[in-house]
Backbone bond lengths (Angstrom), bond angles and torsions (degrees), N, CA, C in turn:
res aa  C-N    CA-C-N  psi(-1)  N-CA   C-N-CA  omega(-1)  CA-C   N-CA-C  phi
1 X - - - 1.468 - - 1.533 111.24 -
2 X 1.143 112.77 -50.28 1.840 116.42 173.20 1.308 123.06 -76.14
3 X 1.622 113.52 6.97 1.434 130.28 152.99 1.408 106.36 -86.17
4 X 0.733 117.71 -47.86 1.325 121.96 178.10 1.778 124.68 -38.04
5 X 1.649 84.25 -71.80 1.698 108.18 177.26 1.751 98.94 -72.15
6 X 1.579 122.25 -7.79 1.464 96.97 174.90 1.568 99.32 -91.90
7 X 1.088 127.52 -29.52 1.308 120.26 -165.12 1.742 108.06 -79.57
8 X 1.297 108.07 -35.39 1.552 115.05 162.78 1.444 107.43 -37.24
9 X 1.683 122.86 -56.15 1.436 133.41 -157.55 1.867 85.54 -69.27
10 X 1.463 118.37 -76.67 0.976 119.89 169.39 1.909 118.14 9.78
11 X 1.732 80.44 -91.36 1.593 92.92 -169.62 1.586 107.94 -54.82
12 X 1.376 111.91 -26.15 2.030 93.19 -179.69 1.207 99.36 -70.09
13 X 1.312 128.00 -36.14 1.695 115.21 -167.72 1.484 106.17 -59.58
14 X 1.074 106.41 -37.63 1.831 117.54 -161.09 1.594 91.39 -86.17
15 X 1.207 154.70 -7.34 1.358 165.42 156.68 1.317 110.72 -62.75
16 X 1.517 102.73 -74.76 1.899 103.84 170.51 1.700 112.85 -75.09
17 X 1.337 111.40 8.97 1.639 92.69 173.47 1.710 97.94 -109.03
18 X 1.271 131.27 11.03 1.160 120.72 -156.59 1.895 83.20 -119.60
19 X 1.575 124.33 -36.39 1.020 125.99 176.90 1.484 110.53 -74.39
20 X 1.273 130.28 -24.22 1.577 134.03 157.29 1.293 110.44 -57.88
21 X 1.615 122.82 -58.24 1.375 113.76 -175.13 1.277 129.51 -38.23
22 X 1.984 107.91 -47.75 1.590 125.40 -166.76 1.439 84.44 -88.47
23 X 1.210 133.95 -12.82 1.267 114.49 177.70 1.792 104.52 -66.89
24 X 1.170 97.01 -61.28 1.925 117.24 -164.88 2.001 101.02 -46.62
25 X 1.935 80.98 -39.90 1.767 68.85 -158.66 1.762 106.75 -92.43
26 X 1.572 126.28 -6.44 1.492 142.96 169.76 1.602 88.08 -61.27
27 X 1.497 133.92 -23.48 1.740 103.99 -156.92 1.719 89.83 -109.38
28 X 1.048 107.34 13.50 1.320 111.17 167.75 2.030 129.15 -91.67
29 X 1.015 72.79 12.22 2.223 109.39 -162.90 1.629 82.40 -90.62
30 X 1.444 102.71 165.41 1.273 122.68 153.85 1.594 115.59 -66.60
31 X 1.229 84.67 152.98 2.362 83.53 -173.90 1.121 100.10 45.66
32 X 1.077 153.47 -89.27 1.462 140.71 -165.24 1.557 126.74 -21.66
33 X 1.581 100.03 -43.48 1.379 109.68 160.80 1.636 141.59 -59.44
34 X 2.171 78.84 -5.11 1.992 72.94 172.52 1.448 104.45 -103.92
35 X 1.063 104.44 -16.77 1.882 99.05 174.75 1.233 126.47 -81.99
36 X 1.896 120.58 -1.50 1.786 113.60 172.66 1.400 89.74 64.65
37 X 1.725 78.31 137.64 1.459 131.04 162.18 1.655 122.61 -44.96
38 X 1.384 107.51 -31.11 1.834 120.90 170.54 1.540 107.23 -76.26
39 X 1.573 118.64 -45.52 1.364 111.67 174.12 1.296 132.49 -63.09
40 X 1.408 109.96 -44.56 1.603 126.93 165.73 2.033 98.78 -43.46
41 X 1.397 100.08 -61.67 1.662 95.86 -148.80 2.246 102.07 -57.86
42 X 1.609 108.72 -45.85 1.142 123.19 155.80 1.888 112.34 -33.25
43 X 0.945 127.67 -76.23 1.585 131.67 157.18 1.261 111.73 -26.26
44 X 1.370 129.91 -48.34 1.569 122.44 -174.67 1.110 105.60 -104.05
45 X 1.704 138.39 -7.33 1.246 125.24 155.18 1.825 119.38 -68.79
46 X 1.264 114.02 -41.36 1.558 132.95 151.88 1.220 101.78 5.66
47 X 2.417 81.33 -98.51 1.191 85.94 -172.92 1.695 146.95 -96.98
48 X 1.550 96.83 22.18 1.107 107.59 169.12 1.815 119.28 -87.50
49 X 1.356 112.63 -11.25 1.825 129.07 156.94 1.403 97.22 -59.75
50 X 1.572 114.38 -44.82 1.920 107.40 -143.14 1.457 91.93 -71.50
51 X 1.698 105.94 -48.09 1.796 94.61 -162.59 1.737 106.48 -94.01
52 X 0.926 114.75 -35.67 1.509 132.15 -173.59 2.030 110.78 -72.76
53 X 1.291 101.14 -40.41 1.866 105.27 174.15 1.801 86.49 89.08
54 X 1.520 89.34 162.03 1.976 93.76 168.05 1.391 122.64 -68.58
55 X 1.270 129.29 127.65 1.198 145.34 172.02 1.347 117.90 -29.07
56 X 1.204 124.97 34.32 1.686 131.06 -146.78 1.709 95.06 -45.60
57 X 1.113 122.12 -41.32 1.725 122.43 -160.02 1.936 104.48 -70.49
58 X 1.120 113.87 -8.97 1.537 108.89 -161.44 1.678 90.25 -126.50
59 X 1.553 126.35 24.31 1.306 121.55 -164.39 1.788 103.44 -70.27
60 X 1.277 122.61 -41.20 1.448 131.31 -178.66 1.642 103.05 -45.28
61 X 1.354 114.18 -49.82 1.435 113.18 -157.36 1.375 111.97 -85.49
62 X 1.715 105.64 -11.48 1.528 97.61 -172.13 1.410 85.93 -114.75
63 X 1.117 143.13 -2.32 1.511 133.11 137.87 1.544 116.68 -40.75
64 X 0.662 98.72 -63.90 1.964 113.74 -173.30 1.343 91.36 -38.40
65 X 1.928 113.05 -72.55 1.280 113.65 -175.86 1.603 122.53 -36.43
66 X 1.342 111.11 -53.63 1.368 125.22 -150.83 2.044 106.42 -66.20
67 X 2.061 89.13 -31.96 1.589 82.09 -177.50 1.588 98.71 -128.42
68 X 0.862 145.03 -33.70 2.085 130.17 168.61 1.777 109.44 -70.66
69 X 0.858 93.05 -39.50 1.672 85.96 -175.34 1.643 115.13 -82.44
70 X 1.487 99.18 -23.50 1.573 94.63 173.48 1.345 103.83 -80.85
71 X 1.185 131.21 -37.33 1.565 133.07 176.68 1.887 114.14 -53.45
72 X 1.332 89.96 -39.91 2.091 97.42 156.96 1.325 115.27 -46.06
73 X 1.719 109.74 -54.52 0.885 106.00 -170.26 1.386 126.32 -68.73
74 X 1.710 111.91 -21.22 1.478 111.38 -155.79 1.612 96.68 -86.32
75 X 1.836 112.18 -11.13 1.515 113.31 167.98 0.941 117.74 -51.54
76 X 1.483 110.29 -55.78 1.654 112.01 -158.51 1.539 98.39 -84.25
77 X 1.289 128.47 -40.92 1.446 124.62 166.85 1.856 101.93 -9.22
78 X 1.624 111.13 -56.65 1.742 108.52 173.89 1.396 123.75 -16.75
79 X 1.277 88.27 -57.48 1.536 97.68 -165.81 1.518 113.98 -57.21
80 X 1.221 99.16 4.20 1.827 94.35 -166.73 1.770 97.26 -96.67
81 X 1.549 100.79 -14.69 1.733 98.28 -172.00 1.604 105.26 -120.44
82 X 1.790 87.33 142.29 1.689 86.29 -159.16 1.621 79.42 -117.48
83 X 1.293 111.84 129.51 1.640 114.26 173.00 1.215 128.43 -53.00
84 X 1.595 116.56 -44.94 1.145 122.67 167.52 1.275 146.05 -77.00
85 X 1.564 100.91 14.28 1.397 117.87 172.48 1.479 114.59 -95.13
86 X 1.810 111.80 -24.60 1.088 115.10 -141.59 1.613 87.89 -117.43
87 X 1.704 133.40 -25.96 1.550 135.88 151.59 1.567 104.97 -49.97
88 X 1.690 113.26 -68.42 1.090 115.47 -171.83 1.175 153.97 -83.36
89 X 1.502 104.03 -25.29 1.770 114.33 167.74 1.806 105.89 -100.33
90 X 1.574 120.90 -9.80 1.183 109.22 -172.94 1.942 111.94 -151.78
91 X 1.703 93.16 40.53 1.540 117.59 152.89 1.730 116.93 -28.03
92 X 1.610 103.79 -61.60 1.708 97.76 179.72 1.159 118.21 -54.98
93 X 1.580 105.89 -47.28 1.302 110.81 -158.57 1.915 114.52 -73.09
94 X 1.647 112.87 -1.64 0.901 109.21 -179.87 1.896 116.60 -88.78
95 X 1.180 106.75 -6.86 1.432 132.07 178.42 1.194 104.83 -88.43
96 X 1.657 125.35 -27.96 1.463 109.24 175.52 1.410 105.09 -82.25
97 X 1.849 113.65 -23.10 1.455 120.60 -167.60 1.631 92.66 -73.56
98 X 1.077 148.69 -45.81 1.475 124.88 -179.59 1.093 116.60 -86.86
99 X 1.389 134.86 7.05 1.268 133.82 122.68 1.852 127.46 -8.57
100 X 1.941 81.55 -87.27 1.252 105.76 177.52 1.397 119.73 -43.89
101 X 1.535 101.57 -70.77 1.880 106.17 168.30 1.558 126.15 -29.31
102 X 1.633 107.88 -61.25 1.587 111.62 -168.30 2.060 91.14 -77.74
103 X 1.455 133.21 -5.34 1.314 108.47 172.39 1.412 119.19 -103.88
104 X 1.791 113.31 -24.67 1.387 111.34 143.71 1.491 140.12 -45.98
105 X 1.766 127.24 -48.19 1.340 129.35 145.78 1.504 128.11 -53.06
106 X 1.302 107.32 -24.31 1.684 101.27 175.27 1.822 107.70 -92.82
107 X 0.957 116.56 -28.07 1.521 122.90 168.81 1.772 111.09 -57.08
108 X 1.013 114.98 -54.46 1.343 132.62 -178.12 1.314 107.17 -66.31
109 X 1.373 134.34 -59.94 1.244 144.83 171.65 1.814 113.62 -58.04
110 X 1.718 110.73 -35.94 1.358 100.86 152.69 1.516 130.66 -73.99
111 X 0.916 126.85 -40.68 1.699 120.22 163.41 1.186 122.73 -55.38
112 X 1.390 119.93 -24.49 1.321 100.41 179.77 1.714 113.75 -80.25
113 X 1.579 104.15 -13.82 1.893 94.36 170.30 1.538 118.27 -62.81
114 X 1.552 117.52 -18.70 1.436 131.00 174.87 1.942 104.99 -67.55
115 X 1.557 105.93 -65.41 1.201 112.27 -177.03 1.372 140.30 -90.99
116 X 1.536 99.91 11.48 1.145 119.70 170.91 1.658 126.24 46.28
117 X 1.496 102.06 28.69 1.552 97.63 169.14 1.320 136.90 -57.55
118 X 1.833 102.52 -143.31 1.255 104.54 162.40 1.402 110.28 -100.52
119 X 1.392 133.20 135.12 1.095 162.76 -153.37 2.065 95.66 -77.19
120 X 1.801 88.44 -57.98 1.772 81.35 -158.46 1.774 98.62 -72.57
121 X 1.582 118.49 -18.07 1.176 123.55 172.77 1.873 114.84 -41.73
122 X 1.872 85.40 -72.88 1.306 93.10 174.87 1.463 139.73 -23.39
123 X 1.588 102.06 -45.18 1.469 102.08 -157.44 2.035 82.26 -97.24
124 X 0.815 104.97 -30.53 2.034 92.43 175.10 1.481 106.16 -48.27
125 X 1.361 126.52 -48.01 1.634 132.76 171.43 1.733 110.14 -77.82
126 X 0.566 89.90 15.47 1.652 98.02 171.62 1.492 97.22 -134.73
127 X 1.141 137.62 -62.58 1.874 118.41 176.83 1.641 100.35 -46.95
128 X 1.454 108.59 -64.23 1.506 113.35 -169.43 1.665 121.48 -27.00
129 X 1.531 87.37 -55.61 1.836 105.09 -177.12 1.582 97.82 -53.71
130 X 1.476 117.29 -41.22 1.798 108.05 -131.36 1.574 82.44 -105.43
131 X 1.198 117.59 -26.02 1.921 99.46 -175.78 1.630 126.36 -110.99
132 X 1.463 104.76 -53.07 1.361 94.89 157.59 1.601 102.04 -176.95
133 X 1.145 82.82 69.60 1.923 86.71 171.43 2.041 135.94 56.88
134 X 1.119 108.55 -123.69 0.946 109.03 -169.54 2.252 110.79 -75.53
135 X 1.331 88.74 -25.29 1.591 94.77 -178.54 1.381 110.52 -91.64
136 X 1.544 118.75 -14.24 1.497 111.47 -176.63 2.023 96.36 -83.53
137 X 1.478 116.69 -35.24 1.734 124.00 173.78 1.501 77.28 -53.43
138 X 1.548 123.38 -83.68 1.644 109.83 -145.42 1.403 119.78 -40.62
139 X 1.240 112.44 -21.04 1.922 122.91 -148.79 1.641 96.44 -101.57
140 X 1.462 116.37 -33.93 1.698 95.75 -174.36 1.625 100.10 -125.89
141 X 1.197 111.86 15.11 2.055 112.33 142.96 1.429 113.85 -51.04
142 X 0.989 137.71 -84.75 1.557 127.56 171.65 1.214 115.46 -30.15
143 X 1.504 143.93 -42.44 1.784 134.28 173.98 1.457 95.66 -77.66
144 X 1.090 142.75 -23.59 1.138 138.67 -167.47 1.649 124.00 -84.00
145 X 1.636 96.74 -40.52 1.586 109.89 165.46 1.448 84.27 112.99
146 X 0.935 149.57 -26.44 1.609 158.28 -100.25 1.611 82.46 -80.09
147 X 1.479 121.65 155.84 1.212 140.58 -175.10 1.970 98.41 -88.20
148 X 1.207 128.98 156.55 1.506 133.04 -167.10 1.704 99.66 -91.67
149 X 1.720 106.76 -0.90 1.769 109.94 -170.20 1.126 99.42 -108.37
150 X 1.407 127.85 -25.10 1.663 120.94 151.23 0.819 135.59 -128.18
151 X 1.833 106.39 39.44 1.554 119.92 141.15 1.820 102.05 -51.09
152 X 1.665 99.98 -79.08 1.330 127.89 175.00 1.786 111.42 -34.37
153 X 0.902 109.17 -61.15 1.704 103.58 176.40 1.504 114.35 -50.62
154 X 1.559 121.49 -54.96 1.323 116.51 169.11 1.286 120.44 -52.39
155 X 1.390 118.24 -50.92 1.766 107.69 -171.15 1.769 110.63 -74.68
156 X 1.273 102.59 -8.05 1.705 107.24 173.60 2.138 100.80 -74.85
157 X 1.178 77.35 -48.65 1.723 82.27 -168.13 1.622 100.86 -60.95
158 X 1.287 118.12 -62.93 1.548 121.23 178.24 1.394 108.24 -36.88
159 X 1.617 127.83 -67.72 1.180 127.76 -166.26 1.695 111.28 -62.94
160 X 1.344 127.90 -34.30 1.387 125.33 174.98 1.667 115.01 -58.83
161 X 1.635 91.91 -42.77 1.443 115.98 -169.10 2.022 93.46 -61.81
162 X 1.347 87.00 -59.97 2.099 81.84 -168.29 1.740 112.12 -51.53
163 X 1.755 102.83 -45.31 1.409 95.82 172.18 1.412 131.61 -50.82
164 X 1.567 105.83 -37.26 1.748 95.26 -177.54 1.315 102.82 -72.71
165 X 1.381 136.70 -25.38 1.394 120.93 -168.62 1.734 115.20 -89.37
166 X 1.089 98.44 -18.53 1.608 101.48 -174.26 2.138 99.51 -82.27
167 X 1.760 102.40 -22.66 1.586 85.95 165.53 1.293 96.74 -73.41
168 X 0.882 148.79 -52.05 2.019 145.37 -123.21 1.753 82.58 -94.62
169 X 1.476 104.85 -22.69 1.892 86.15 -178.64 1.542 97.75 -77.26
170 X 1.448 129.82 -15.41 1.849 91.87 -173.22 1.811 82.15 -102.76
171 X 1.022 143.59 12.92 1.869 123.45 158.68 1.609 96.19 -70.42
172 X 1.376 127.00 -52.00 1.672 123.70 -172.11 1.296 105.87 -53.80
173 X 1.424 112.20 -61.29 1.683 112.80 179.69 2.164 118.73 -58.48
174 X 1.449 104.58 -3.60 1.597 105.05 167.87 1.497 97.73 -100.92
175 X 1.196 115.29 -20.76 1.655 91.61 -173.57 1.082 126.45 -115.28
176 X 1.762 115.07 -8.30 1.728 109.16 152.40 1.216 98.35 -118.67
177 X 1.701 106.41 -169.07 1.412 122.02 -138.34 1.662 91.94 -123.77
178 X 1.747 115.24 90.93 1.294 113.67 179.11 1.705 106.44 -146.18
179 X 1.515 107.19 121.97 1.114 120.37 -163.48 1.392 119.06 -51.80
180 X 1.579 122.16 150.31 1.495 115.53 -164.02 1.765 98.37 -75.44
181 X 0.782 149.00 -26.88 1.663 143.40 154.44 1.860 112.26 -31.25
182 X 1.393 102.86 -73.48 1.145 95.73 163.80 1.521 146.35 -79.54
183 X 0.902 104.01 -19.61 1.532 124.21 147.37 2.034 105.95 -38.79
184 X 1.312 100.87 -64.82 1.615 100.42 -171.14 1.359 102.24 -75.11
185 X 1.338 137.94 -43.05 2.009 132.83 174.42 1.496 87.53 -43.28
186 X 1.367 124.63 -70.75 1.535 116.99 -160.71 1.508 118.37 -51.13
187 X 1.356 115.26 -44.09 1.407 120.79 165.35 1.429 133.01 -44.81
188 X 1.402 99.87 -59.53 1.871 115.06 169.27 1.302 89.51 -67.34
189 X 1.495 151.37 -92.04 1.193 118.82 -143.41 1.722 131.98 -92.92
190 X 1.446 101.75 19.64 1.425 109.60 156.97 1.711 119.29 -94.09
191 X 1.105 104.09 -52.51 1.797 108.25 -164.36 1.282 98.78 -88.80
192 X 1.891 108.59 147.70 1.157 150.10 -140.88 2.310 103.32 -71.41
193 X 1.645 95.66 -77.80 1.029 113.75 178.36 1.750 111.77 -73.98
194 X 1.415 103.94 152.25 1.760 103.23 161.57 1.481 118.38 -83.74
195 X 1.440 110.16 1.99 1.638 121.34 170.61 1.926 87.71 -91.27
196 X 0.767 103.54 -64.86 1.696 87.36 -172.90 2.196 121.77 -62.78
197 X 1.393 95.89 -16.67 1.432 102.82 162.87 1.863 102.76 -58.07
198 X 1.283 112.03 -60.45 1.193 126.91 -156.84 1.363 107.56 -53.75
199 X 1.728 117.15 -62.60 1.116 130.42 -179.88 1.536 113.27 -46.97
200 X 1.548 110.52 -58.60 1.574 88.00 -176.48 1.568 114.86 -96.31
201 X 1.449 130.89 19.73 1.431 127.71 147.86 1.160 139.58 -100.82
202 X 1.473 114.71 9.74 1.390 140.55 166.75 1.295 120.48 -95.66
203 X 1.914 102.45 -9.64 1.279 98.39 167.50 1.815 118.59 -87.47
204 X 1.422 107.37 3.28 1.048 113.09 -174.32 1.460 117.55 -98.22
205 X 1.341 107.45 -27.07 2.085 113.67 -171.64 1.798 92.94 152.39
206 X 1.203 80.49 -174.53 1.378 123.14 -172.39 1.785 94.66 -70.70
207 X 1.058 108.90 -67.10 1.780 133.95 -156.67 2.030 89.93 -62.92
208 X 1.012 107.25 -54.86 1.941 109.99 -164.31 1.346 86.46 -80.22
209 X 1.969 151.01 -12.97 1.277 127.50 -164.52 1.913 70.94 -97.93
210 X 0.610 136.29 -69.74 1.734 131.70 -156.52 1.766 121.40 -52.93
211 X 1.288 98.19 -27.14 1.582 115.94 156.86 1.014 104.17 -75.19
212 X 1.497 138.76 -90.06 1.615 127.33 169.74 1.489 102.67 5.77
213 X 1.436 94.16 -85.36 1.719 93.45 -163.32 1.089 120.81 -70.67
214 X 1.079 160.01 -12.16 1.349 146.34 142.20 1.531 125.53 -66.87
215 X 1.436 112.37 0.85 1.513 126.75 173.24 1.750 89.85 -73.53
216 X 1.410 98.03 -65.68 1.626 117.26 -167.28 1.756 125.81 -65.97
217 X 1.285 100.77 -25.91 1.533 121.83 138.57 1.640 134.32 -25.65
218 X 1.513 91.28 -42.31 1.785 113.97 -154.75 1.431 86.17 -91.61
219 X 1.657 117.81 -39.31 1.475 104.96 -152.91 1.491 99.32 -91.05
220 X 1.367 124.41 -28.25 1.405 122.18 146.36 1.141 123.18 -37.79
221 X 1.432 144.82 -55.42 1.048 137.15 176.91 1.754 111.48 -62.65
222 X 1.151 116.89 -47.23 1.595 107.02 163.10 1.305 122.88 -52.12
223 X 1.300 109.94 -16.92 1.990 96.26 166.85 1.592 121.70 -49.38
224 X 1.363 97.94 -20.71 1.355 108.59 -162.71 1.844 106.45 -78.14
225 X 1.169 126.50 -64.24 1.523 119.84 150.29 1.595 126.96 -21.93
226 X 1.487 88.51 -85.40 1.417 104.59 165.25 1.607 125.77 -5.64
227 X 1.940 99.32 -53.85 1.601 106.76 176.23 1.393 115.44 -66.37
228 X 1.509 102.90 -40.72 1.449 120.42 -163.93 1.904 104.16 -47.93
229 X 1.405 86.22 -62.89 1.837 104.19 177.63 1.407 103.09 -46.68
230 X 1.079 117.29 -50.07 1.735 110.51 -150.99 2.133 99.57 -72.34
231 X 0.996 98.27 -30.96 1.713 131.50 176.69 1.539 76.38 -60.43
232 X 1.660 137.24 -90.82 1.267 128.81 -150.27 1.948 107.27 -54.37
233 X 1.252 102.37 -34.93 1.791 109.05 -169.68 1.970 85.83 -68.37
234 X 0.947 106.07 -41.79 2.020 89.34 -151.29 1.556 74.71 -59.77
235 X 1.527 126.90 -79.59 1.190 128.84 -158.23 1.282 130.18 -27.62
236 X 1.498 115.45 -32.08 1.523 132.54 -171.26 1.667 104.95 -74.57
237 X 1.945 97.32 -49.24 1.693 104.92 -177.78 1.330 98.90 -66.66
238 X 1.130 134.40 -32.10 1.364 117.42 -162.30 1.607 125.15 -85.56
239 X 1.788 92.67 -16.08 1.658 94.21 151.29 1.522 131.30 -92.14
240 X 1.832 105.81 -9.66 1.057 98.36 -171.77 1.794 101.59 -88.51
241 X 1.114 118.65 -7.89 1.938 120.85 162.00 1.268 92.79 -80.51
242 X 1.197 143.56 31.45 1.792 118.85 175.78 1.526 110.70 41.45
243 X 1.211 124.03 22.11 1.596 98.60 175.19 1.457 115.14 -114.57
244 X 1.348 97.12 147.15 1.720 119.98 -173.81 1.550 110.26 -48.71
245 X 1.283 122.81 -10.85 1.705 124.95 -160.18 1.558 108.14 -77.67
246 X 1.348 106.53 129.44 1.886 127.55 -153.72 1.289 80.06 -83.50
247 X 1.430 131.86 147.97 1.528 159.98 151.08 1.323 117.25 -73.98
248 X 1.240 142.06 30.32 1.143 141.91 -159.87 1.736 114.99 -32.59
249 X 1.468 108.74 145.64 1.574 106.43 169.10 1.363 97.29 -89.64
250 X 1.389 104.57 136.52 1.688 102.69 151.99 1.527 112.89 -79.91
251 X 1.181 101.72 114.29 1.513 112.83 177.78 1.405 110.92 -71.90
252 X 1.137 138.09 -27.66 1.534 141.40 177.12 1.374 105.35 -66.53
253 X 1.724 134.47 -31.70 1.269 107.79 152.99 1.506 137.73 -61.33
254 X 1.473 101.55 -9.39 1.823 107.70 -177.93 2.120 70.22 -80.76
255 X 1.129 143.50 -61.04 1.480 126.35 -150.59 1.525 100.30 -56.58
256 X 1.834 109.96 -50.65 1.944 95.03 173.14 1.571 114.65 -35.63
257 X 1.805 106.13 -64.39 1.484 100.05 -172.22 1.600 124.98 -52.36
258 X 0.859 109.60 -9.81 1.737 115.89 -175.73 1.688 106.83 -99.16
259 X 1.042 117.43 -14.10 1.369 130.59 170.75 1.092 123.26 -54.34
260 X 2.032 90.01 -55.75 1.310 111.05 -142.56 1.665 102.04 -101.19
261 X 1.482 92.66 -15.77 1.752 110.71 167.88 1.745 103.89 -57.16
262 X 1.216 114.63 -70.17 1.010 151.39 177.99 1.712 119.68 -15.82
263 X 1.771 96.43 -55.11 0.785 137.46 -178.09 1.493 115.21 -62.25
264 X 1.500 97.78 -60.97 1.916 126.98 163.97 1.803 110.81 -41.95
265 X 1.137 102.87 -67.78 1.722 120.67 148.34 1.536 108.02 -8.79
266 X 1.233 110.56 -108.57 1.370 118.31 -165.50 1.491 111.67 -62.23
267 X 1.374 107.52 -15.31 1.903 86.48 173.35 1.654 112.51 -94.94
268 X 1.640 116.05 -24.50 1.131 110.91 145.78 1.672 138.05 -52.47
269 X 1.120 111.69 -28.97 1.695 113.50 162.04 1.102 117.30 -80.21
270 X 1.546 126.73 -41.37 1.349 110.56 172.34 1.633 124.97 -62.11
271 X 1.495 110.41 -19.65 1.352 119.28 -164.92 1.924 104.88 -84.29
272 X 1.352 104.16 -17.27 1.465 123.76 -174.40 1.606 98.77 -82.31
273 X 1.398 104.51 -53.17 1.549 90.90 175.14 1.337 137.60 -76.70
274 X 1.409 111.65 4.98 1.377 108.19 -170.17 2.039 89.51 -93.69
275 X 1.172 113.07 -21.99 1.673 113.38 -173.12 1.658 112.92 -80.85
């Protein structure tokens, strides 16, 4: 029986690592390369549900994947944000980034009193949009309680959603007349992914891909609050219903922050020694 359930675990790992691979190496294709490696793998999970049904026999292994290994991932994700780029060379732009966030979550959270959805949905497509996509859904699902069917629905919708707009951002940037500076602020702090920052501010120069990214930088680094708060709201509701239900910290964001410290670290020392 525990051959069984190990080889089950087995085959999901070897399932989602085989749908990562054609993911990694499909965005290396023509066109493929403007939609990222997250959209492709989302697309072939799709439609490999639509005709194929869920893999019920390999459920352990693509569990594992879906919540410890993505939580790996949202560690090392750190390394991509260096603090002191994003306090010090790109201060404004972090004021437009909570901008963006608190008008993406309040936008989202207002329509849904019109359309009457799901509530915990809503605000996952409203974090997703406003901070940074698919890792800001992964990172505050656990404080949230969030269900694992619209974890997945939001970061499908976000990631389709950022790709079409980050193409339609370089048709706007060919057909009016808006400087590659601003061109890249608008990029980093509108679009979802830093693969979709990239794509449509790299179509502009050098100057709008480095704005991009340090726009998109900023709103990454606000994940980090962001959790903290949402952590103080569950905790507050959950005494103010009288109920016993634990708030868990995700501790893998203290692993982002230590990353991303980390990160700050060594490019600050290297930058010390070259002077």
């Amino acid at each position: 029986m525990k051959s069984l359930k190990s080889k089950a675990f087995i085959y999901g790992l070897l399932f989602t690592f085989i749908i990562a691979v054609i993911s990694l190496l499909g965005s290396k294709l023509p066109f493929l390369d403007k939609i990222g490696a997250l959209t492709i793998a989302i697309l072939i999970a799709i439609l490999y549900r639509h005709f194929k049904g869920y893999p019920e026999a390999y459920r352990s292994g693509i569990a594992f994947s879906s919540k410890r290994l993505l939580k790996l991932a949202i560690i090392l994700y750190g390394l991509k944000l260096n603090i002191y780029d994003v306090i010090g060379k790109g201060s404004d732009l972090v004021l437009i980034d909570i901008g963006v966030i608190l008008f993406s979550i309040g936008l989202m959270l207002l329509l849904n009193k019109y359309i009457k959805g799901d509530k915990n949905l809503i605000l996952l497509l409203g974090i997703g949009t406003g901070v940074c996509g698919a890792a800001a859904i992964a990172a505050v699902s656990p404080i949230l309680k969030s269900r694992e069917k619209d974890s997945a629905i939001s970061i499908g919708i976000v990631a389709l959603i950022g790709t079409i707009f980050s193409l339609a951002y370089t048709v706007i940037y060919s057909i009016f007349t808006i400087s590659p500076e601003v061109f890249g602020v608008w990029s980093g702090t509108s679009l979802h992914e830093i693969a979709h920052v990239i794509l449509a501010s790299d179509f502009s120069g050098q100057e709008a891909l480095s704005m991009g990214l340090l726009g998109k930088l900023g709103r990454v680094f606000l994940l980090i609050p962001l959790s903290i708060i949402l952590i103080l709201i569950m905790r507050k509701k959950s005494h103010s219903e009288n109920e016993k239900k634990r708030i868990d910290v995700p501790y893998f964001l203290l692993g982002f922050v230590m990353m991303a410290l980390f990160h700050t670290y060594v490019s600050l020392h290297t930058w010390l020694c070259k002077l």
